[in-house]
N, C-alpha and C positions, 0 to 999 in steps of 0.2 A: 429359479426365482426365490429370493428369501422372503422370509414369511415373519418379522420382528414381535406380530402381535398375533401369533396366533391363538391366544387367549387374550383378551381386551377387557378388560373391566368397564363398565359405562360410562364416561365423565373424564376417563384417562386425559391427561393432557399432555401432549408432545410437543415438542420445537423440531424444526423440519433446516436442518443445516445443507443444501445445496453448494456443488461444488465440481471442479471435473480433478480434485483432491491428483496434482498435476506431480510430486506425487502428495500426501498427506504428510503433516508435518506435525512438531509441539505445539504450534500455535494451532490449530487448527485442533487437536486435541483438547488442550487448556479452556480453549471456547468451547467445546462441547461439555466437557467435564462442567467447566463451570455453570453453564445457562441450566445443565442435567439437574447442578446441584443448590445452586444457591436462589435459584426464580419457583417459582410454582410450579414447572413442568416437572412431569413423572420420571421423563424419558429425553431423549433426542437422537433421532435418527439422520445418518449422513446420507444422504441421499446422490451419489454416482453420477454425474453426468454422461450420457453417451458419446459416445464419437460422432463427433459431428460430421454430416459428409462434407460443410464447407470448409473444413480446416481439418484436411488429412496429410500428414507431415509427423517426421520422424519427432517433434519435440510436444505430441498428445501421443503417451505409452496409451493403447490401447484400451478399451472399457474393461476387462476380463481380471486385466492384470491392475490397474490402479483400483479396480474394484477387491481384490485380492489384497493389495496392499494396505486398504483400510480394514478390512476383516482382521490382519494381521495386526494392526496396530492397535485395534481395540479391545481385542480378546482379552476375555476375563471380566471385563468393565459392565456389569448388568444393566446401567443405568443407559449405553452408546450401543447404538444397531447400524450396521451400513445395509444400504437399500440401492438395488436393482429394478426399481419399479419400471422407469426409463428406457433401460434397454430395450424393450420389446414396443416401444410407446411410438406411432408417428414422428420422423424430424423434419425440421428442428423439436425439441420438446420445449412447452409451453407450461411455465408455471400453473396455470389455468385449468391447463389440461391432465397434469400431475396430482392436483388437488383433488380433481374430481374422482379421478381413479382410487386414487388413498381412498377418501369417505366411500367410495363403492369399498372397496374391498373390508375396509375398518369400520365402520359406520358407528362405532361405541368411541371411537377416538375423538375429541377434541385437538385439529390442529394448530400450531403457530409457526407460523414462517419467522427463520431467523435470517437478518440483513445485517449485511456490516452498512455502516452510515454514509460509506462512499455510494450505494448505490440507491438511497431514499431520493435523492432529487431527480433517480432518472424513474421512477414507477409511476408517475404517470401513464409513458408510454409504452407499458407494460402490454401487451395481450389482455383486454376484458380487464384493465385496474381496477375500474369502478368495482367488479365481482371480488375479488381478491378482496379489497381494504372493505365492500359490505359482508361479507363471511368471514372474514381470518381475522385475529389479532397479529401484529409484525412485533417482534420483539429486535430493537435495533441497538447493534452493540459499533464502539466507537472503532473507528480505522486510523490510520497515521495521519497524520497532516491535513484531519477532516473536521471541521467542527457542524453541529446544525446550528444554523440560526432560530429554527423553530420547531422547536420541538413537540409543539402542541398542534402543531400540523394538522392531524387527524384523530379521530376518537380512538381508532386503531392502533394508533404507532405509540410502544411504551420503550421507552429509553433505558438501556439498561446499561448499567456501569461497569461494563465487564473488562478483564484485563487487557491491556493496549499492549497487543504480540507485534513488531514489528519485524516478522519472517517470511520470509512467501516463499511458492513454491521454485519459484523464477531463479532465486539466490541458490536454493537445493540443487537444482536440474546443474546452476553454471560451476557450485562446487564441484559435484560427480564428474563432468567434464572437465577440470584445471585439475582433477584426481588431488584436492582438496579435502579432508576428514568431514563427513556430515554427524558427525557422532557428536547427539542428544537434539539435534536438528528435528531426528528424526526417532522415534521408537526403533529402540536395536533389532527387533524383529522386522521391519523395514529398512532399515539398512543392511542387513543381512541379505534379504530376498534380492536388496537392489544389487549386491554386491555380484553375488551366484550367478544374476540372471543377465548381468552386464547391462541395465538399463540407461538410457543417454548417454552411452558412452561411443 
């Protein structure tokens, strides 16, 4: 299990980047770098999704290895941690239930959940929303083809203008299969690993 803060200063404040990182990419990078560096947060940890049991199929590599794949991609980077908390957690896993574990484990951290803005209209129907937007600040960064109309929505949700990546992992996976170059797609260190280990292919 990795352990990001195992020293925590009191007050620390984190952005919590959620993802099943299908595999991690530049953009996905760029947004962490950036929210790490240019908002108030300290830190920002990527946080692994598990394998879901309802979507077990060759096109979700593994938790082990996409978790692997982000380690490799960040290395070096003091301000980016990838997080395992999940694996070991009940599934489905529930933001709700994510959070609460963090503050058990961190309890001097300060979290923030980071969203792209494709997914603000559906947190409503989030698991316990009410708990999530009375606890958390959400720092919401723009997606393609998405605008908000209201962005003052909640006292919680702060807009933040971060760079508009329009790369997903979807495009990576159908390169490595058309055996198409993903080079700068991806940190050479993960295209390396993808290469070795013959992933989606």
């Amino acid at each position: 299990m990795s352990s990001p803060a195992a020293v925590a200063p009191v007050g620390r404040k984190v952005g919590l980047l959620f993802g099943s990182f299908n595999p991690i990419h530049t953009g996905h990078l760029i947004l962490a770098n950036y929210m790490a560096t240019h908002t108030d947060l300290e830190a920002v940890w990527l946080v692994v999704s598990p394998q879901s049991p309802f979507k077990v199929g060759q096109e979700l590599l593994g938790e082990a290895q996409r978790f692997d794949l982000v380690q490799r991609a960040i290395a070096g980077n003091e301000r980016l941690q990838a997080l395992d908390v999940e694996f070991a957690m009940p599934k489905p896993s529930y933001t709700i239930s994510t959070l609460d574990e963090l503050r058990r484990r961190y309890p001097n951290v300060q979290f923030v959940l980071l969203m792209g803005e494709d997914n603000l209209p559906g947190l409503p129907r989030w698991e316990q929303a009410a708990r999530i937007l009375a606890e958390n600040q959400i720092y919401v960064y723009p997606r393609p083809g998405v605008g908000i109309t209201d962005p003052s929505m909640h006292p919680a949700v702060q807009i933040v203008k971060a760079p508009l990546l329009d790369i997903s992992a979807t495009f990576v996976r159908e390169c490595i299969r058309a055996g198409k170059s993903i080079r700068y797609l991806v940190p050479e260190a993960v295209e390396q690993q993808i290469a070795a280990a013959g992933y989606w292919l």
